[in-house]
C-alpha positions as CSV (number, residue, x, y, z in Angstrom):
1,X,34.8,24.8,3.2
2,X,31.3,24.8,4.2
3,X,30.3,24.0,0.8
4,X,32.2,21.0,0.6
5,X,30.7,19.9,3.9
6,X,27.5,20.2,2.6
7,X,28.0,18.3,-0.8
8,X,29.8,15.4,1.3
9,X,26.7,15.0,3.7
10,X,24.2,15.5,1.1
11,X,26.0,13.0,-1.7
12,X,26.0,10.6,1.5
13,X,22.4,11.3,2.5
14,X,21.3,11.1,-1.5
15,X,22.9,7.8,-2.1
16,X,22.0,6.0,1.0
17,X,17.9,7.0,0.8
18,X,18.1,5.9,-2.8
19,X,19.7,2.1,-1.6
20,X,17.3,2.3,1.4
21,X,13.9,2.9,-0.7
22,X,15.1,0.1,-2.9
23,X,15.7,-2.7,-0.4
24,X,12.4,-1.4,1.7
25,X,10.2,-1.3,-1.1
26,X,11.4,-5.0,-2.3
27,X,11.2,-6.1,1.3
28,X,7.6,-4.5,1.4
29,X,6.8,-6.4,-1.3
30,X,7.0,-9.8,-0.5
31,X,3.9,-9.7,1.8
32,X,1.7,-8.5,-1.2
33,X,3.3,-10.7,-4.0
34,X,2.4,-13.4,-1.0
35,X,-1.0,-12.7,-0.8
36,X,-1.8,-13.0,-4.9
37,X,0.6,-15.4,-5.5
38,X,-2.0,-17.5,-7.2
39,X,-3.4,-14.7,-8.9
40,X,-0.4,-13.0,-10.1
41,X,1.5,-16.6,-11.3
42,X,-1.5,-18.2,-12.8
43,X,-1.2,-19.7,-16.2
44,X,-2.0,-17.5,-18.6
45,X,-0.5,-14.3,-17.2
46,X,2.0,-12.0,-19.1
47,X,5.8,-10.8,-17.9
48,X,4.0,-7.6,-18.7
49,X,1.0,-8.0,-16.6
50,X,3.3,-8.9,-13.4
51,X,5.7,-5.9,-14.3
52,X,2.5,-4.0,-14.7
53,X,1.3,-4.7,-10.7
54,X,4.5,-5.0,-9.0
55,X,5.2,-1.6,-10.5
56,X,1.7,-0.5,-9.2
57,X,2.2,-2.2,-5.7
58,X,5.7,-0.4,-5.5
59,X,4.0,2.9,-6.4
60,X,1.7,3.0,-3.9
61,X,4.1,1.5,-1.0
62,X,6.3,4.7,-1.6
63,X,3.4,6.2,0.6
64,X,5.4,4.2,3.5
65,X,8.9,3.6,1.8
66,X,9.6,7.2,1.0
67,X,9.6,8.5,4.5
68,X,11.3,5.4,6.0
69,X,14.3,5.4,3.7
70,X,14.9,9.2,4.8
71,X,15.0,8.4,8.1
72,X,17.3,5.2,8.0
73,X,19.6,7.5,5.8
74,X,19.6,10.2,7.8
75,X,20.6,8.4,11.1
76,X,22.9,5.9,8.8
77,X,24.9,8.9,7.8
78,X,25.1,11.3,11.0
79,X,26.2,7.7,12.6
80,X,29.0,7.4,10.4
81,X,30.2,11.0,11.0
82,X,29.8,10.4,14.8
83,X,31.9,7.3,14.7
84,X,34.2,8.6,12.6
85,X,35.1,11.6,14.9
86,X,33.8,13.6,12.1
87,X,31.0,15.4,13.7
88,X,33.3,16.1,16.8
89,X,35.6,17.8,14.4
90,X,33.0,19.9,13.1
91,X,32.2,21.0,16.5
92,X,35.8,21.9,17.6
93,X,36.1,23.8,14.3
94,X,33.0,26.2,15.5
95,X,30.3,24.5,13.4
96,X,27.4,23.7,15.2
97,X,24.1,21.2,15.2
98,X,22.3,23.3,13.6
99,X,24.2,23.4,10.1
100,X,25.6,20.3,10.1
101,X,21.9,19.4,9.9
102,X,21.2,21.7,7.0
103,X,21.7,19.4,4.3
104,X,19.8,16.7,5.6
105,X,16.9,19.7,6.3
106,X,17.1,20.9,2.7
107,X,17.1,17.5,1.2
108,X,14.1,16.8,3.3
109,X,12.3,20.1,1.8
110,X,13.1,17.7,-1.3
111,X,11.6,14.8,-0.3
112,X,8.6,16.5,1.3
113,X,7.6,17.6,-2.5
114,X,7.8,14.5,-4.1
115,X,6.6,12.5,-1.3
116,X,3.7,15.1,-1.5
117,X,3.1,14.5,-5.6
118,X,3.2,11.1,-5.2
119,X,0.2,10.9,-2.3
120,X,-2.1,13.5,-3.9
121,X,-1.3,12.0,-7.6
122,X,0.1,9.3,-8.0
123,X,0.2,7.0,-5.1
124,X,-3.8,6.1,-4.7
125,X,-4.9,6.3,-8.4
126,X,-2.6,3.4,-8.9
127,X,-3.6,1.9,-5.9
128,X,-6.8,1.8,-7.7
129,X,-4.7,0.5,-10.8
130,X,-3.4,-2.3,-9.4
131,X,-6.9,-3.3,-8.0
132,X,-8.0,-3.2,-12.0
133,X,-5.0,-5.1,-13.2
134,X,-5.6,-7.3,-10.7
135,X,-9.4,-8.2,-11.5
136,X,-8.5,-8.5,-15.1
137,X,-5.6,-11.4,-14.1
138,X,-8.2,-13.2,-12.1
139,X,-11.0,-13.2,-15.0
140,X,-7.6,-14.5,-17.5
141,X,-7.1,-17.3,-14.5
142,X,-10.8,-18.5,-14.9
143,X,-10.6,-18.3,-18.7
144,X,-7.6,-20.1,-19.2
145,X,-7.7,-23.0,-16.4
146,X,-11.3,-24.4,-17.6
147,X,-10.7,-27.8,-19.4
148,X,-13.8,-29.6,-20.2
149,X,-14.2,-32.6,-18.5
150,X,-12.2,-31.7,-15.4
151,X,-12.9,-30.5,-12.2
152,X,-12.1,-26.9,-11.6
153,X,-11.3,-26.0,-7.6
154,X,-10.9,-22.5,-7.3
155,X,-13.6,-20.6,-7.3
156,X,-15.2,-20.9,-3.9
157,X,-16.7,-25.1,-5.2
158,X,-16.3,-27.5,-8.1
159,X,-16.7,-26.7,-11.1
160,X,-17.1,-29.4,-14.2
161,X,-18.1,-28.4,-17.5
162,X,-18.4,-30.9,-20.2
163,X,-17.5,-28.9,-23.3
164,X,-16.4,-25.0,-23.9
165,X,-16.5,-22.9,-26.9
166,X,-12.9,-21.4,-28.1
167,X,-12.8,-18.2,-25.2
168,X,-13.9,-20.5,-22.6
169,X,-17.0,-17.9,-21.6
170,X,-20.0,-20.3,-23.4
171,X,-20.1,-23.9,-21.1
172,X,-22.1,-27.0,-22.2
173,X,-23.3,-29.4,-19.4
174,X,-22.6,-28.1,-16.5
175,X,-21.9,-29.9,-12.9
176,X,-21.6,-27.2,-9.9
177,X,-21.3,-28.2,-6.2
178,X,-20.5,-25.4,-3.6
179,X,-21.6,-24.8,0.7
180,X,-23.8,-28.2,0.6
181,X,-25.4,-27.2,-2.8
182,X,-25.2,-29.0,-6.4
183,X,-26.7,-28.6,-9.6
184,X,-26.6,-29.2,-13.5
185,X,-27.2,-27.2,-16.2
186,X,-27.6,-27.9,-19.5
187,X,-25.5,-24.4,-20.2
188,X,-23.9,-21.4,-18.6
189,X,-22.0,-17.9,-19.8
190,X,-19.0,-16.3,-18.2
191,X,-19.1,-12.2,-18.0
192,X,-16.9,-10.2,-16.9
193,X,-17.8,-7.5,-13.7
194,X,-16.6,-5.5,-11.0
195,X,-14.4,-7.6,-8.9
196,X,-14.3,-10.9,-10.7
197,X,-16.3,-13.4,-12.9
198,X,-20.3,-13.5,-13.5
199,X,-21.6,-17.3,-14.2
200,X,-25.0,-17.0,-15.5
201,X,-26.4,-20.9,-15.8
202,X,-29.4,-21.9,-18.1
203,X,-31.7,-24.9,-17.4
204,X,-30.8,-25.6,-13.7
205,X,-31.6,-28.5,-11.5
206,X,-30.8,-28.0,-8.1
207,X,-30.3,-30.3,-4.6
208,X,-29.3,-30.0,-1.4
209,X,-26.8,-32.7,-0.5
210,X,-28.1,-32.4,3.2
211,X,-31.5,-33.5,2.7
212,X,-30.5,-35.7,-0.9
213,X,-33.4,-34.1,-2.6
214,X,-34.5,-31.9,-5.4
215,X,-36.3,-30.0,-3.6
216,X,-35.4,-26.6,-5.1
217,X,-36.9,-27.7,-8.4
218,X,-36.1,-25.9,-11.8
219,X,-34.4,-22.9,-12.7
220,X,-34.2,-20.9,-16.0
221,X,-31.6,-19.4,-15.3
222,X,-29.2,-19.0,-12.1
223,X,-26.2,-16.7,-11.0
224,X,-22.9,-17.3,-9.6
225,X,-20.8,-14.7,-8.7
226,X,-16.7,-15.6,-8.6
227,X,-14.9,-12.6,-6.7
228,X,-11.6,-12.1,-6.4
229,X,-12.2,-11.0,-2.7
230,X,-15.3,-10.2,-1.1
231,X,-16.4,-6.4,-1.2
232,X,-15.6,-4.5,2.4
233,X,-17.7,-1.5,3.7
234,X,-14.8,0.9,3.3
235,X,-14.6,0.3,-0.6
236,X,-17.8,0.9,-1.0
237,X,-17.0,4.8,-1.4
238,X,-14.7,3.9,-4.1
239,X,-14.8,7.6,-5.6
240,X,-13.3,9.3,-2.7
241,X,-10.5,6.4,-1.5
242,X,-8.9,6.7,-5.2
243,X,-8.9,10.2,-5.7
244,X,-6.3,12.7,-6.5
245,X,-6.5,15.9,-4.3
246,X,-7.4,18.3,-7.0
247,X,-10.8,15.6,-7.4
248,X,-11.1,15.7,-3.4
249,X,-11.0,19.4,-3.6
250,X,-13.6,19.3,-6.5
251,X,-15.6,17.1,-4.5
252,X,-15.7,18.6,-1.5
253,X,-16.9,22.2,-3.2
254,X,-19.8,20.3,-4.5
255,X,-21.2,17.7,-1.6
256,X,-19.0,19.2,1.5
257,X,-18.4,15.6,2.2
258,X,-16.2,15.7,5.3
259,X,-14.7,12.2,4.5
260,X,-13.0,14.3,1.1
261,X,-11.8,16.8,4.0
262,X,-10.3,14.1,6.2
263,X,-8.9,12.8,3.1
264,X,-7.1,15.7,2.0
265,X,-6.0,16.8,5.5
266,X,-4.6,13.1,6.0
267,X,-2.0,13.3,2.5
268,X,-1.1,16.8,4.1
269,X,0.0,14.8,7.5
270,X,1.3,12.3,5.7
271,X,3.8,14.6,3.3
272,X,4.6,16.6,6.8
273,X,5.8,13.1,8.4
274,X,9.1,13.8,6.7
275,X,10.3,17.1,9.4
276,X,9.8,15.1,12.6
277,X,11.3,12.0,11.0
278,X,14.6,13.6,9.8
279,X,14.9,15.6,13.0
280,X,14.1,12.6,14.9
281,X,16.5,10.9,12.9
282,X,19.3,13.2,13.3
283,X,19.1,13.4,16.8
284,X,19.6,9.9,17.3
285,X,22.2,9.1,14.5
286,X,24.4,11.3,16.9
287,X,22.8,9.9,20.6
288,X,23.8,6.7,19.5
289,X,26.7,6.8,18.3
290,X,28.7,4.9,20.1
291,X,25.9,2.1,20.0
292,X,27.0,1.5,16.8
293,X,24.6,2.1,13.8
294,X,21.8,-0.7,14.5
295,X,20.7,0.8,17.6
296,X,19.8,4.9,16.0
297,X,17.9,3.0,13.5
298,X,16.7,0.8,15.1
299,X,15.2,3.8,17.6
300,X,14.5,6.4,14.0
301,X,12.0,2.9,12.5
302,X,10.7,2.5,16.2
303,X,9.4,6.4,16.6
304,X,8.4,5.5,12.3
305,X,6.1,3.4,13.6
306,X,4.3,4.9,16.6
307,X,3.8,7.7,13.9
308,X,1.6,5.6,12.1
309,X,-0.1,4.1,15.3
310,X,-1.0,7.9,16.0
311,X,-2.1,8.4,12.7
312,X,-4.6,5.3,13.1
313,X,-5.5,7.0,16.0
314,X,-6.1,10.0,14.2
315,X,-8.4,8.2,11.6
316,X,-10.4,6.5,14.8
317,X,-11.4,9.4,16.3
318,X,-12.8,10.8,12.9
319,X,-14.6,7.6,12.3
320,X,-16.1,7.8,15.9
321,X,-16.5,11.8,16.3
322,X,-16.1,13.2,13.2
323,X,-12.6,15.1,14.3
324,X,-10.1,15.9,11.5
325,X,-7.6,18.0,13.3
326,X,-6.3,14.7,15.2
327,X,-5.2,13.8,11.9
328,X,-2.0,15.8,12.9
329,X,-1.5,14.5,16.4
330,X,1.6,12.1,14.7
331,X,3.2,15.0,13.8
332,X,2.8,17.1,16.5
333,X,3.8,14.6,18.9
334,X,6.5,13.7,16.9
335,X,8.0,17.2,16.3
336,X,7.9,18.1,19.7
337,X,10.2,15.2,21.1
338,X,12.2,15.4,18.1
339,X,13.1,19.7,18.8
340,X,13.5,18.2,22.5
341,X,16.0,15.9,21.5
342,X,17.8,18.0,19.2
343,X,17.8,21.3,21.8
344,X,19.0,18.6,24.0
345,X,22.4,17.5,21.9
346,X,22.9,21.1,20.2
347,X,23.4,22.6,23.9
348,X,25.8,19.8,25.2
């Protein structure tokens, strides 16, 4: 009997994180499809290429999607059995808390391993991917929207270029007006680098629309950068941020870098986020039963949440002092009010 018990909660748990991840991680998405709309649309892109990054977006998302799809299944399906009397019949038949949450713990052992796999393999090297694909669709955008003899708005000024050779990287008289600057050159070349789109400009003239003169004189030859979005501080350290944990470990052997160690203790927090969350999620799926089934999950996303305002917590105090082990407060803290909880209902 127990057996079947099992298979019933666990087929219900399986399906319902599988439906959850889906909707989560196309919800998730929007905000970054948002953001390179421009980018990822522009003329000139391939089906392929936009497969390609939304398939690297989701990938990396599953850092977030994984562990929140466990926990709205787990308190979706507890919530059911509550409301259907069928966690009360359990009970009355001698079956207590603690192995009608098996399933849900042993599926969560699951879930901890791939979760796991995906953070230290997976999950930041295509992070680092999708920043590649990404550069590459920009430089295609440049390419392919150049037209001689019209104005071309979207790289930080105006653009004009009066004839282009057949890959649009050689320009022939050149007009260029950008932050109260403007010049002409008789030529320029495109390159591609890091990041976006190198314009190197031959035979400049250069003038300052603010004080209508030439006064910068000639130029040989004059840069422009195009980035796709201005470098930050914290990608400077590109190395570490898109390593897999067998490279942090590497790493760490050979420079004793303590940001490798924060790094690998932070994708060991992050796998562990899935015990306090199912607990957590357990707990409530039951305690609100009667509420109906918005208010558990609504509770399960809410404690979600403050785990990841803890864990930026955790990544403040080792920017600031140079502490690792708060890296684990979210789960602590979390753990600890989720066996609270639990204790709590299993001795009612």
């Amino acid at each position: 009997m127990l057996k079947k018990i099992d298979i019933y909660i666990l087929k219900n748990i399986v399906s319902s994180f599988f439906i959850s991840f889906l909707i989560i991680t196309a919800v998730m998405m929007i905000g970054d499809i948002v953001k390179i709309y421009d980018v990822l649309f522009a003329r000139g892109s391939s089906l392929a290429t936009l497969f390609k990054i939304l398939g690297y977006i989701s990938i990396f998302l599953s850092i977030f999607t994984i562990p929140m799809a466990l926990t709205i299944a787990i308190n979706y399906v507890y919530t059911e059995m509550s409301n259907n009397s069928e966690i009360t019949a359990l009970r009355s038949s001698g079956i207590n808390l603690y192995r009608v949450f098996l399933p849900s713990f042993l599926f969560s052992i699951v879930v901890f391993g791939i979760l796991f796999y995906d953070i230290s393999y997976v999950a930041y090297p295509s992070r680092l991917s999708y920043k590649h694909e990404l550069e590459k669709t920009f430089r295609n955008k440049v390419y392919v929207s150049l037209k001689p003899q019209m104005f071309y708005n979207n790289l930080g000024g105006s653009l004009w270029v009066k004839s282009l050779s057949a890959n649009h990287r050689d320009l022939f008289g050149v007009f260029f007006a950008s932050g109260g600057k403007v010049f002409v050159a008789k030529r320029g070349k495109l390159s591609d680098i890091k990041n976006g789109v190198l314009a190197t400009f031959y035979d400049v003239k250069m003038c300052s629309v603010e004080r209508n003169s030439w006064e910068y004189g000639d130029f040989e030859e004059y840069q422009v950068a195009f980035l796709l979005k201005k470098p930050t501080q914290s990608e400077n350290n590109t190395d570490i941020k898109y390593m897999t944990i067998s490279q942090l470990f590497e790493y760490y052997k050979k420079a004793h870098d303590r940001e490798a160690l924060f790094k690998i203790n932070k994708i060991i927090s992050l796998s562990l986020s899935i015990f306090p969350l199912s607990l957590i999620a357990f707990s409530f799926g039951i305690t609100f039963s009667r509420g109906g089934k918005s208010g558990g999950i609504a509770v399960s996303l809410l404690f979600f949440f403050l785990f990841y305002i803890l864990l930026m917590l955790g990544q403040s105090l080792f920017k600031s002092h140079g502490l690792i082990w708060p890296i684990y407060l979210p789960n602590i803290v979390l753990m600890l009010f989720g066996l609270y909880v639990f204790y709590r209902k299993v001795k009612v």
